[in-house]
N, C-alpha and C positions, 0 to 999 in steps of 0.2 A: 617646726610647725606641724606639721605632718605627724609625726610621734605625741604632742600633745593634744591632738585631733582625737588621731586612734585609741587612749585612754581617756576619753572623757565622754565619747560613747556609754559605755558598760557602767558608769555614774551614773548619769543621766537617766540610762534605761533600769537602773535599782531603782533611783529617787521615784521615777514615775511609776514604779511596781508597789514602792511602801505609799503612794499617794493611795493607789488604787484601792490598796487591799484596806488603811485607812477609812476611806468614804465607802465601802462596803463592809467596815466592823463588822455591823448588826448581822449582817447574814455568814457572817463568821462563824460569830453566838450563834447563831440559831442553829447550823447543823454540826456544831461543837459535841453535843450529846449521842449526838446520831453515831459522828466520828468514834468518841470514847466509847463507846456499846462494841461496836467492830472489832476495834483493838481489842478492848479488853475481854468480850466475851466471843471472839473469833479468831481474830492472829494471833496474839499472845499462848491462850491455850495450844496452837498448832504445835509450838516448842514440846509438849504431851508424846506425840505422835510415836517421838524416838522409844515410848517403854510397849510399843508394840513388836518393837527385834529385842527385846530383853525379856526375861525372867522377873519382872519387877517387884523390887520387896522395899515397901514404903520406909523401911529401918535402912534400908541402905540406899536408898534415892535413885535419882537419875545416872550419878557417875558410881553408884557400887553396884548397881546391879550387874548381873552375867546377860551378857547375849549370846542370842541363842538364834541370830538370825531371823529365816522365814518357816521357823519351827511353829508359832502360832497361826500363819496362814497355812502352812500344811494339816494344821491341825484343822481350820475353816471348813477348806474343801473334801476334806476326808470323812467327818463329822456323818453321821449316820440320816440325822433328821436334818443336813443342809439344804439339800436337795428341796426336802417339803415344806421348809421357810420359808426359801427362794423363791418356789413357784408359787407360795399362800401370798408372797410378797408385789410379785408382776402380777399376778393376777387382780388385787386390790388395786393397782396403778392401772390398769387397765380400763378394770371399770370407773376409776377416776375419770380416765382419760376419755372413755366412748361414751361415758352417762353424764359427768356430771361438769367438762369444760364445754358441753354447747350451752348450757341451759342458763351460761350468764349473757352469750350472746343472744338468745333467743329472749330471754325475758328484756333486754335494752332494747333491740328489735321492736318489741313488742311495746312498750314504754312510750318510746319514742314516737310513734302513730297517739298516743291516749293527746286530745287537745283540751282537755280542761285539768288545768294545772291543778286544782285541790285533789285530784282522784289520783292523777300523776305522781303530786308527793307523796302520799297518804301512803298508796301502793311501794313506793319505792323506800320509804320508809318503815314500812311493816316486813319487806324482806328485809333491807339492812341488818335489823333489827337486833337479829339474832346470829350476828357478827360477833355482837359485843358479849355473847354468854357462854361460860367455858365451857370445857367439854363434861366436867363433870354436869353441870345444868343439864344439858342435853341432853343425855344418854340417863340422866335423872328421871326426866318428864319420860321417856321415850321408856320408862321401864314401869312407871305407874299407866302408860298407855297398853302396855304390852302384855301384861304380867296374867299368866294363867288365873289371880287370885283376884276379880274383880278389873281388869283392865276393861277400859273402855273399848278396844275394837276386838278381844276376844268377847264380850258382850253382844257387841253386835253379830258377831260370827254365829252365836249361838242363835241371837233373835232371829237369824236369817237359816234357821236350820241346820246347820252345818256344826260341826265339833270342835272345842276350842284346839289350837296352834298354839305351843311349845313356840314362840319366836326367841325366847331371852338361850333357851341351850339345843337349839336344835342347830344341827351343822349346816342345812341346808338356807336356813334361814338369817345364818350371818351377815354374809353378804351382800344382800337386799338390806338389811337393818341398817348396816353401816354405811352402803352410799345414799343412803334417802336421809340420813344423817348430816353426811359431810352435802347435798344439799341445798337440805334446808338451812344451815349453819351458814355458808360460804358464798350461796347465790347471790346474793346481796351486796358483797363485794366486791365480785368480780363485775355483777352488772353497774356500779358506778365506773366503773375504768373504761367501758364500753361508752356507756351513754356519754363521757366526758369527751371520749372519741371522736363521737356522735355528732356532738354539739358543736365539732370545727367543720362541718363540710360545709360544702358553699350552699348555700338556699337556692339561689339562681338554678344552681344544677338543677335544682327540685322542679324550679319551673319552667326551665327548658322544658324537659322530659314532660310535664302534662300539658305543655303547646304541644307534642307532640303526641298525646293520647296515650301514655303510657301510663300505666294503672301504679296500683300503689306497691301492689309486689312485684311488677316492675320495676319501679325506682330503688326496692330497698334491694332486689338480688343483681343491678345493673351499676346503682350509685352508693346505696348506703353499705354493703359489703365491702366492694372493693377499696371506700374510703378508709375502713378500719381492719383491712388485712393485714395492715404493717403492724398493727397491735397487738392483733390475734396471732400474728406469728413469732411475735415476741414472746407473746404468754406462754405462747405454746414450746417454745424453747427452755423456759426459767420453768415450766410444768415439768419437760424431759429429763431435768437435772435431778428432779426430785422423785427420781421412779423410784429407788430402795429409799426414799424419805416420807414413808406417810405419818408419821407422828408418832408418836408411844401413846401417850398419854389417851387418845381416843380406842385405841384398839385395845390398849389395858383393860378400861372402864368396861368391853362389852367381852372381855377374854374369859372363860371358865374353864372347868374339866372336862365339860359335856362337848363343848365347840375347841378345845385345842388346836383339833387337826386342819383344822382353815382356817385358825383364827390368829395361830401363832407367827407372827415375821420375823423380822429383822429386827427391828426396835424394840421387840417386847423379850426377845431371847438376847441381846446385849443385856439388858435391864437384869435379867435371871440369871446370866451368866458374870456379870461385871460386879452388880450390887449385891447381890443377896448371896453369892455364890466368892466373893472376891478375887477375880481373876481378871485382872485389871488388864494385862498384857492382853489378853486373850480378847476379849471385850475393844480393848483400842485396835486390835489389827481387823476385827470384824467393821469400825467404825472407819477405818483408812479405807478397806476395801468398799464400801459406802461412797466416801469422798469420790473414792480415784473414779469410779463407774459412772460418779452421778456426772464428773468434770469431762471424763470420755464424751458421755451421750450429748453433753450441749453443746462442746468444740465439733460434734459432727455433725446436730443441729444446727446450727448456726453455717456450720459449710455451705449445707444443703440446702438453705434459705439464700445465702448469696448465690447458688449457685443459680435459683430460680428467682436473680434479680431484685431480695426481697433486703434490708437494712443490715439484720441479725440484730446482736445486741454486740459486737463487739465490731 
């Protein structure tokens, strides 16, 4: 009786798992697509990774190629102009990180006090907005704005006295171009993640604090921060993974000959070295050491966040 018992457990608890998973199909299907994206355009390619210790020659594939090792990461760190990639690269993350991750919490911040909802939407959907427009759009508008030849705020430069501004190839002026860029592009939504934040605190708490006379930026640096620190410290972890990741495709758009020397990273020299140059091995060991750095900095994030009592993300 007893042996018939102990198997008919691990039945039971199947049947109740295919019931489950059954009466929640739908939400199967619906993050099915999400799932297939992952795989296929995430883990699947990892299998890739091996022709970064080889010699790779697309006629002899994965299994004929020669390896050669950490002959292509010797080759990384030895490389002449690494060094001024690397730092054109932390530097761009930085001002990432110091310009342009407060300004989705400040603009929710700031949202969230507006009490007449038509201005509220309107406003939060005039930043969204430009979410949804690539980078080429962007960096489009931002060059008929700029452009020595008729730009609008070199116009204004001039009507105010002053001498038109080189912005599109001046080295100095990269930098500023491209975080007032990322933005105006990004503010919008980061600030939904926030105000949805926003939207779970207790109201109550709201009005303790003004039985108690406590003003409005009271409330928001006493109650409404500390509600959505766990968030902010999330963001700001899945931001740390992505220091050697700021995009190709935007810093390509605003890359020249004039601006190389601050303009060039990580992503835009795999592109020249991988694609147009074919040197595939060379190009995936620059892209592993990417990975490995980005997955270092958020397993330490993330330490450092439990260690100051905070969720993480794992």
């Amino acid at each position: 009786m007893q042996e018939a018992t102990v198997e008919r457990i691990p039945i039971a608890e199947g049947s109740e798992r295919k019931k489950r998973i059954w009466r929640n199909k739908w939400l199967y299907v619906m993050i099915a697509p999400g799932i297939l994206y992952f795989l296929i355009f995430k883990y699947i390619p990892m299998f890739g990774l091996v022709i970064a210790f080889q010699d790779f020659k697309p006629f002899f594939g994965f299994t004929g190629s020669e390896w050669v090792g950490f002959k292509h990461f010797t080759r990384l760190f030895t490389e002449p102009d690494f060094l001024n990639i690397l730092s054109n690269t932390l530097i761009l993350f930085g001002m990432n990180l110091l310009f342009y991750f407060p300004v989705p919490i400040i603009l929710a911040l700031m949202l969230n006090e507006v009490r007449i909802n038509f201005f509220k939407r309107l406003f939060q959907s005039l930043v969204y907005l430009p979410h949804f427009l690539s980078w080429v759009i962007i960096v489009s508008i931002s060059f008929v704005m700029l452009t020595m030849d008729g730009g609008i705020i070199n116009e204004l430069i001039v009507l105010l006295g002053f001498e038109k501004v080189n912005f599109l190839l001046s080295n100095e002026w990269f930098r500023p171009v491209y975080i007032i860029q990322v933005i105006w592009r990004e503010a919008g939504w980061g600030t939904i993640i926030y105000l949805a934040a926003i939207a779970s605190v207790d109201p109550q708490l709201y009005e303790a604090a003004r039985m108690d006379g406590a003003s409005r930026m009271r409330q928001v640096w006493h109650i409404t921060l500390p509600a959505i620190r766990s968030v902010i410290i999330v963001l700001l972890i899945l931001k740390i993974g992505d220091v050697l990741e700021l995009g190709f495709e935007h810093v390509y758009l605003l890359l020249n000959s004039m601006n190389r020397d601050v303009a060039e990273i990580i992503d835009t020299y795999v592109y020249t070295a991988g694609v147009r140059q074919g040197q595939f091995s060379y190009s995936t060991a620059i892209g592993f050491f990417k990975s490995l750095v980005g997955l270092v900095l958020v397993m330490f994030a993330n330490y450092l966040a439990k260690k100051m009592g905070e969720e993480g993300v794992y």
